[in-house]
C-alpha positions as CSV (number, residue, x, y, z in Angstrom):
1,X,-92.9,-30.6,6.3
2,X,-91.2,-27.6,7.7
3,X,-91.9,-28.8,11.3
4,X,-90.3,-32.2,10.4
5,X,-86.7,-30.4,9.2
6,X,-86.5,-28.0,12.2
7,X,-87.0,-31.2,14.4
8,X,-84.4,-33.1,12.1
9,X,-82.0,-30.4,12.3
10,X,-82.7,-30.1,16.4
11,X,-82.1,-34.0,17.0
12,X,-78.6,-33.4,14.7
13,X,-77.4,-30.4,17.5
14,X,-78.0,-32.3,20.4
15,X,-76.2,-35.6,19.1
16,X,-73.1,-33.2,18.4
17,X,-73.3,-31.6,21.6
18,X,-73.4,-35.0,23.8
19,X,-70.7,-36.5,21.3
20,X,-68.3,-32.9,21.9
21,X,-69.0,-32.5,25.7
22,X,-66.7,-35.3,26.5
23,X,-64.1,-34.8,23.8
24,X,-63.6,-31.3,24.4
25,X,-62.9,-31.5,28.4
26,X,-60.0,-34.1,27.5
27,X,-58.8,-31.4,25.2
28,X,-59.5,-28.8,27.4
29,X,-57.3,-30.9,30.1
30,X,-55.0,-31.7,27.6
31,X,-54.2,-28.2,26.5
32,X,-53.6,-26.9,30.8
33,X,-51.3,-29.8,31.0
34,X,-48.8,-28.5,27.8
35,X,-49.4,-25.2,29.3
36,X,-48.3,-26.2,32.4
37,X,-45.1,-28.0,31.5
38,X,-44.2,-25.5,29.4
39,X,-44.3,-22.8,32.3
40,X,-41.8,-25.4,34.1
41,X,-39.9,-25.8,31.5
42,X,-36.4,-24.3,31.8
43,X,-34.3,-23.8,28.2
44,X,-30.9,-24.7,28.5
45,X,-27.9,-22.4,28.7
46,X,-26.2,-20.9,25.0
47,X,-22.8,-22.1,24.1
48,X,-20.8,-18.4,23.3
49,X,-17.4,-17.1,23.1
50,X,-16.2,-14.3,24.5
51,X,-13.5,-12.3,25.8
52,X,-12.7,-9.7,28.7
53,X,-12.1,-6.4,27.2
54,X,-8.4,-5.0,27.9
55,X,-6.8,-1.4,27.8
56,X,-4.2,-1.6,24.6
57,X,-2.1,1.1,23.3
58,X,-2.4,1.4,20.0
59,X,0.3,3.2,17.9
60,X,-1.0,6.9,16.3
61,X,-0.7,6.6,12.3
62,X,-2.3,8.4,9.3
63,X,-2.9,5.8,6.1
64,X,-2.4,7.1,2.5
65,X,-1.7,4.9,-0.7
66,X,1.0,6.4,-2.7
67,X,3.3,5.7,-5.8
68,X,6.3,4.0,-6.3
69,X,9.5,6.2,-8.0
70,X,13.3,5.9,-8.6
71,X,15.3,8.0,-7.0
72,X,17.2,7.9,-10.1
73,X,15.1,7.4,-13.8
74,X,16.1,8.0,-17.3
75,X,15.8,7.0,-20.8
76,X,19.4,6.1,-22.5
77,X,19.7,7.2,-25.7
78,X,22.0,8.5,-28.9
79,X,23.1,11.8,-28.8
80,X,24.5,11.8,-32.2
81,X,23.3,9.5,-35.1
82,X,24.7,6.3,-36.1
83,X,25.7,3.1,-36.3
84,X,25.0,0.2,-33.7
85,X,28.1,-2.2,-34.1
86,X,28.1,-3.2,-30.3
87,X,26.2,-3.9,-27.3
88,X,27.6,-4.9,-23.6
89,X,24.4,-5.1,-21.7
90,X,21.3,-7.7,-21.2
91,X,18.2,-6.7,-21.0
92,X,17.2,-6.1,-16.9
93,X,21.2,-6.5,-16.1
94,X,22.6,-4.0,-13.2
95,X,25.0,-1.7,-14.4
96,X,27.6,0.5,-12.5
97,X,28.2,4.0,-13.5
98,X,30.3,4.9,-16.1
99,X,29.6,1.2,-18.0
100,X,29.5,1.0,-21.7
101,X,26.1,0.6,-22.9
102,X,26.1,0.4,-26.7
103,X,28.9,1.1,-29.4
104,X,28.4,3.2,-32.1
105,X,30.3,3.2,-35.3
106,X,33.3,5.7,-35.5
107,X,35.6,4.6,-37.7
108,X,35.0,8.3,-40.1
109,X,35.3,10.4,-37.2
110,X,38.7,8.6,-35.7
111,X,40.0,8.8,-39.5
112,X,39.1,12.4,-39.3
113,X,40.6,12.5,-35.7
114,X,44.2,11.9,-36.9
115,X,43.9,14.4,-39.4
116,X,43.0,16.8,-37.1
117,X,45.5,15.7,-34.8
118,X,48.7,16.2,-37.4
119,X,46.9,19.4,-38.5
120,X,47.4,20.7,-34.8
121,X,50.7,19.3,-34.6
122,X,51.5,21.6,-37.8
123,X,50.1,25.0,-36.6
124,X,51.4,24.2,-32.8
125,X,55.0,24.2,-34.3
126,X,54.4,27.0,-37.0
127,X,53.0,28.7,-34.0
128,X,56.6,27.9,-31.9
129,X,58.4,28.9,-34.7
130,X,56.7,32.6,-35.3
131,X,57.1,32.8,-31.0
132,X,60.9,32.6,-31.8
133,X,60.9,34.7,-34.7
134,X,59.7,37.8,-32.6
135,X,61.6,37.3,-29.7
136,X,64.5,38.4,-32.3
137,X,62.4,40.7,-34.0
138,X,62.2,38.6,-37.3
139,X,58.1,38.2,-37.9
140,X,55.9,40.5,-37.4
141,X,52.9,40.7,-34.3
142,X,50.7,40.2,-36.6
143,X,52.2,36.8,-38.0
144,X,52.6,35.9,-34.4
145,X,49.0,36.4,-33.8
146,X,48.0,34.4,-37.0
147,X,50.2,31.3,-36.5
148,X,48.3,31.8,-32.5
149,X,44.8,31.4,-33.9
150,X,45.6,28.6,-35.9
151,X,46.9,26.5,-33.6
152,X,44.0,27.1,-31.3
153,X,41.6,26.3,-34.2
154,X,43.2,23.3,-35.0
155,X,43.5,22.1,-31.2
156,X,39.6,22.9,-31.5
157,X,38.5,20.8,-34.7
158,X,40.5,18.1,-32.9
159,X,39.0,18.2,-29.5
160,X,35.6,18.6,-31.3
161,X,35.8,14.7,-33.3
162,X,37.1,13.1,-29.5
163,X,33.9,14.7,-28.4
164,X,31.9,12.9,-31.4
165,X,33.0,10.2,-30.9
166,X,32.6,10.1,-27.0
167,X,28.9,10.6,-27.6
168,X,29.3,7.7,-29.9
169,X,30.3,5.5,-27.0
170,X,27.0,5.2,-25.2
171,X,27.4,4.9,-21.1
172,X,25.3,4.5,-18.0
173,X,25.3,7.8,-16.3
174,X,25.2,6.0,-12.9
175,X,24.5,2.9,-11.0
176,X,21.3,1.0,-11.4
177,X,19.5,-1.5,-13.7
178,X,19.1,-1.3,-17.0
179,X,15.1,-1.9,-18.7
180,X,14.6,-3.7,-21.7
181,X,16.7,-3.5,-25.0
182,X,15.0,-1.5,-27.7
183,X,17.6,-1.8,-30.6
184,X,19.3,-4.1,-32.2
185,X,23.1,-4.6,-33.5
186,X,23.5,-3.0,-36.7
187,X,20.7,-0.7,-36.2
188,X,21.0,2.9,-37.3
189,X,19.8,5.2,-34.6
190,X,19.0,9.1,-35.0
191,X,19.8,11.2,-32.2
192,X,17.5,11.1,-29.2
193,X,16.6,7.4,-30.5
194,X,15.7,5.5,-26.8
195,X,17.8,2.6,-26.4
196,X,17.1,1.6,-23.0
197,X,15.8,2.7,-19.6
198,X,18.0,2.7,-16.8
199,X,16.6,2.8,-12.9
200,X,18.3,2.9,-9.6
201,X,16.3,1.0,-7.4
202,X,17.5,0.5,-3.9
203,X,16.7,2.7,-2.3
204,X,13.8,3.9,-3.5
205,X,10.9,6.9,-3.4
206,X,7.5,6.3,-2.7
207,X,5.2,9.5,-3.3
208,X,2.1,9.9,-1.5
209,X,-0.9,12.5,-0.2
210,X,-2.4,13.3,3.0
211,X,-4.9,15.9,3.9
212,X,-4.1,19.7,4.7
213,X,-5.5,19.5,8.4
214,X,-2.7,16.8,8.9
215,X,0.2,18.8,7.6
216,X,1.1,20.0,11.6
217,X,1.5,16.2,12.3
218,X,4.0,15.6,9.9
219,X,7.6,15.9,10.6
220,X,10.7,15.1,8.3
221,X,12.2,12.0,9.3
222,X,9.6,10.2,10.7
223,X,9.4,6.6,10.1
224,X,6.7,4.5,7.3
225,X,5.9,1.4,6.5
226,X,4.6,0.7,3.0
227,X,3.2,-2.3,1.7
228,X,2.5,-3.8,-1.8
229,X,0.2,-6.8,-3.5
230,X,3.5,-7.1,-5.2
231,X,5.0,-8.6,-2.4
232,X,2.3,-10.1,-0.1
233,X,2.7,-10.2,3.6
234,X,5.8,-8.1,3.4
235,X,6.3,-4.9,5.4
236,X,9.0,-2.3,4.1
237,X,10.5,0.2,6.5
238,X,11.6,3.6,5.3
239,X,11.4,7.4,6.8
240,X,10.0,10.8,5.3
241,X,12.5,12.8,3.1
242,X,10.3,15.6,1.9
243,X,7.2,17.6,2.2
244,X,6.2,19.6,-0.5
245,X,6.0,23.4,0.3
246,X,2.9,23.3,-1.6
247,X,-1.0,22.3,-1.3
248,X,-2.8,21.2,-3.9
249,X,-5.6,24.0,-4.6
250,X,-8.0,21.2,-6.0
251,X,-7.6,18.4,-3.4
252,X,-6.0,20.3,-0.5
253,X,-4.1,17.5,-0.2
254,X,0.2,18.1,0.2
255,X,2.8,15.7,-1.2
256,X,4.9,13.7,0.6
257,X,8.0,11.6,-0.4
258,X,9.6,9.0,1.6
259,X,12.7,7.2,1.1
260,X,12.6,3.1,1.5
261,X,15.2,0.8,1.7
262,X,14.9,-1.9,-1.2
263,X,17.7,-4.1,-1.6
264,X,15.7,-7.1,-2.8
265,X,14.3,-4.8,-5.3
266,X,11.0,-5.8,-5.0
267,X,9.5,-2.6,-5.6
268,X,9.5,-1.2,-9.2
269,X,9.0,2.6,-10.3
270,X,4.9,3.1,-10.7
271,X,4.3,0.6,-8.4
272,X,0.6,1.3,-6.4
273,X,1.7,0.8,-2.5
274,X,0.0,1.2,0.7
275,X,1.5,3.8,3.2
276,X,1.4,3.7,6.7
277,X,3.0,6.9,8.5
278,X,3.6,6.1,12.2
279,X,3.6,9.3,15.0
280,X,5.6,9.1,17.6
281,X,2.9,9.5,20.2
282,X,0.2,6.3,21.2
283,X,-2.9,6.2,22.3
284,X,-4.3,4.2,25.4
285,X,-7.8,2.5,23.9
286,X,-10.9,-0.1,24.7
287,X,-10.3,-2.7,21.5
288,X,-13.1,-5.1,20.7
289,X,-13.3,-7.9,18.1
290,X,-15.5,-6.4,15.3
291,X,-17.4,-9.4,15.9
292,X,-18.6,-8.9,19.0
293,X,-20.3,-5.9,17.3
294,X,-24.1,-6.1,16.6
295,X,-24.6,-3.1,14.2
296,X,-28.3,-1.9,13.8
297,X,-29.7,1.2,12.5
298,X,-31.2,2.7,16.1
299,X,-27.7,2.2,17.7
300,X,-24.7,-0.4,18.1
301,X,-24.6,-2.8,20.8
302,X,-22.6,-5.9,22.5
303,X,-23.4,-8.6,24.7
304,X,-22.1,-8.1,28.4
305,X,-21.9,-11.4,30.2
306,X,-23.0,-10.7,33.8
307,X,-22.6,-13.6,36.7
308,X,-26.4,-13.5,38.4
309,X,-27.3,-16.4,41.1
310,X,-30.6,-18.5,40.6
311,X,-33.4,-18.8,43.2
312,X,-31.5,-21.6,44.4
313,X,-27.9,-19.8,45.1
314,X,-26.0,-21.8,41.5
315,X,-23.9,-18.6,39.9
316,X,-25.3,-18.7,36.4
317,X,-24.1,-16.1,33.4
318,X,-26.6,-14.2,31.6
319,X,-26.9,-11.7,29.0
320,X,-26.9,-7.9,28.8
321,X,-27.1,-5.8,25.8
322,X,-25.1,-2.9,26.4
323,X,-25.1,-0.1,23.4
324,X,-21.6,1.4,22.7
325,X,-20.3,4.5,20.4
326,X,-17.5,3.2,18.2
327,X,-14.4,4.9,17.0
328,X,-11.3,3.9,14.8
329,X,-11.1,0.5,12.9
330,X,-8.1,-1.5,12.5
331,X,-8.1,-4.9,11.7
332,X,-10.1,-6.8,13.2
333,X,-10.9,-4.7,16.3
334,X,-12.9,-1.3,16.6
335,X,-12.3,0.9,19.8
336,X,-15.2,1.5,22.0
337,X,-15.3,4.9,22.8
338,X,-18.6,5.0,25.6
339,X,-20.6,2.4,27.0
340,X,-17.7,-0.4,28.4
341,X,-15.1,-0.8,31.0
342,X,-12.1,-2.6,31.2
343,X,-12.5,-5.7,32.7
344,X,-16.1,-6.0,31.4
345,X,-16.4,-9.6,29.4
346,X,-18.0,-9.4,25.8
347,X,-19.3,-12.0,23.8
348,X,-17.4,-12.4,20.8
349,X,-19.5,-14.2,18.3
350,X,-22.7,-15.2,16.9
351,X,-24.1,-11.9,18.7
352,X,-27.1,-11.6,15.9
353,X,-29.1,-15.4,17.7
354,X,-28.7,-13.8,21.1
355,X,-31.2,-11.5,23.2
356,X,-30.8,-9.7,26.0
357,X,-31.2,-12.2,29.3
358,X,-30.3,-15.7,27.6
359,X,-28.4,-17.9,30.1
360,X,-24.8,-18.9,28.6
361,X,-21.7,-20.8,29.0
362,X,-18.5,-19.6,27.7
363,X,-16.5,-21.7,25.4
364,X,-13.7,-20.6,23.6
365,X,-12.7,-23.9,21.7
366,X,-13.8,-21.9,18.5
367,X,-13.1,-18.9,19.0
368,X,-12.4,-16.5,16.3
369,X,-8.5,-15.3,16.2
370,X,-8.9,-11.3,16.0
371,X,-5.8,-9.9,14.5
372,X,-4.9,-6.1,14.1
373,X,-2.9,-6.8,11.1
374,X,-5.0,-9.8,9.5
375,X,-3.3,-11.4,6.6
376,X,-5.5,-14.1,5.1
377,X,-4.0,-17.1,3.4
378,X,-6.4,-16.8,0.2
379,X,-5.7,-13.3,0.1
């Protein structure tokens, strides 16, 4: 029985070994030829963009973000107590200095006033009167100096009421625009009541803080350009008016001020802006499209594209990864501070798909549009 399997299981081998002998020589064959064409086969060139690098002179500045302040800020309100029986301004309304503001009642104190007034008419003439009397010897100095004192004191109550009531007549101390009304006609206000806020606007200070070490940079008078998300896309021009004497001991930071021209009054007192100060001196640097960057933790690189000729003489452009140390940002282009030339073309795009060798062709039909002040439309 045994004998019978071993020879059943023998017969089975050598059937399996006639039927694969031919099978696996076409295979075989089949498997050299793939091999083969694929050692012939050539891949076709990449499609890139790219760019030639250039030397650009980019202007020196030191970025801070700052806040928006009046020159001139306060909050109108009563001096005296009483009663509101007019108002001559609209809420948000520019006002020159000197305007009336708000009424108050003063109909007791001008009552009062007139009193006052014949009272000091009275003690000026007893006053004249005594005067005359000693020039002949009549009165005595004494009386003179009486009827003196009460004509002062009467000139005094009266100059006191045309005071009252010129705290009752409520102006703008200067020139600017008024905030938003908080009382209301017939109001009764107490003294130091807010009534509105008045702010002079054009021009206008924008505060801001930069770090100790750049204190030696700075300079009175030298020119920024502030920006707001209040007013997209717009640049506003303005020079340094003041640096504080002082550094902060917490944030060893100093305080600058710079006035801005405002005349569309599109920026409003504790406003958040962006502040730009721009040195006088440039620098001379290699700008790349941030693009053409490919970042990796052993160490940045680029793509050089080298022109090489082919066994057959054809100028073809291939591939070089060449690592680079990068310095300032701005925009959309970083400097290159070692490892490029001028002159030296970069690709600009798609750099994570490529390796180092590939054959390309340059195409800059879509290439991307590398701004140093971007502004994107959905911003």
């Amino acid at each position: 029985m045994t004998k019978k399997i071993v020879l059943f299981f023998a017969g089975l081998l050598g059937f399996a070994v006639l039927l694969a002998g031919p099978l696996g020589f076409i295979k075989i064959s089949q498997f050299k030829a793939m091999g083969a064409a694929g050692a012939a086969m050539v891949m076709p060139p990449t499609t890139v963009t790219a760019t030639a690098i250039v030397v650009s002179d980019w202007s020196n500045s030191l970025k801070s973000t700052g806040s928006v302040a009046a020159v001139q800020g306060v909050t109108i309100g009563a001096e005296v107590p009483g009663k509101i029986v007019k108002i001559t301004f609209e809420s948000g309304a520019a006002v020159k200095a000197g305007d009336v503001v708000v009424q108050l009642d003063t109909s007791t104190e001008e009552a009062q006033l007139r009193s006052a007034e014949a009272s000091a008419q009275l003690a000026k003439a007893n006053f004249d009167r005594a005067r005359d009397l000693r020039q002949s010897n009549t009165n005595s100095p004494a009386e003179l100096d009486a009827a003196e004192a009460q004509a002062k004191q009467a000139l005094a109550q009266a100059d006191s009421l045309r005071a009252v009531i010129a705290k009752k007549t409520i102006r703008a101390p200067f020139t600017g625009r008024l905030g938003l009304r908080l009382v209301n006609l017939g109001q009764v206000v107490k003294d130091g009541e807010p009534i509105t806020t008045l702010q002079t606007l054009d021009p206008i200070y924008v505060n801001f803080s930069l770090p100790q070490q750049r204190l030696s940079q700075l300079t009175v008078g030298h020119g920024v350009i502030v920006s707001s998300d209040a007013a997209p896309g717009q640049k506003f021009d303005g020079k340094i008016t003041a640096i504080s004497p002082e550094v902060d001991q917490a944030t060893r930071n100093v305080r600058v001020q710079a006035t801005i021209s405002n005349a569309a009054e599109k920026l409003r007192s504790g406003m958040f802006a962006g502040v730009e100060v721009v040195l006088p001196v440039s620098t001379k640097v290699l700008a790349i499209p941030a693009t053409s960057v490919l970042y990796a933790p052993y160490g940045d690189s680029v793509f050089v594209v080298d022109e090489k000729k082919d066994a057959a003489g054809k100028a073809t452009k291939v591939l070089r990864q060449q690592f680079v140390r990068l310095g300032d940002t701005r925009g959309d282009f970083v400097t290159v501070v070692d490892g490029l030339k001028a002159g030296e073309t970069i690709v600009t795009s798609g750099v994570f798909k490529l390796r180092a060798g590939m054959p390309v062709v340059v195409d800059n039909t879509l290439a991307p549009n590398s701004q140093l002040a971007p502004n994107p439309k959905d911003a």
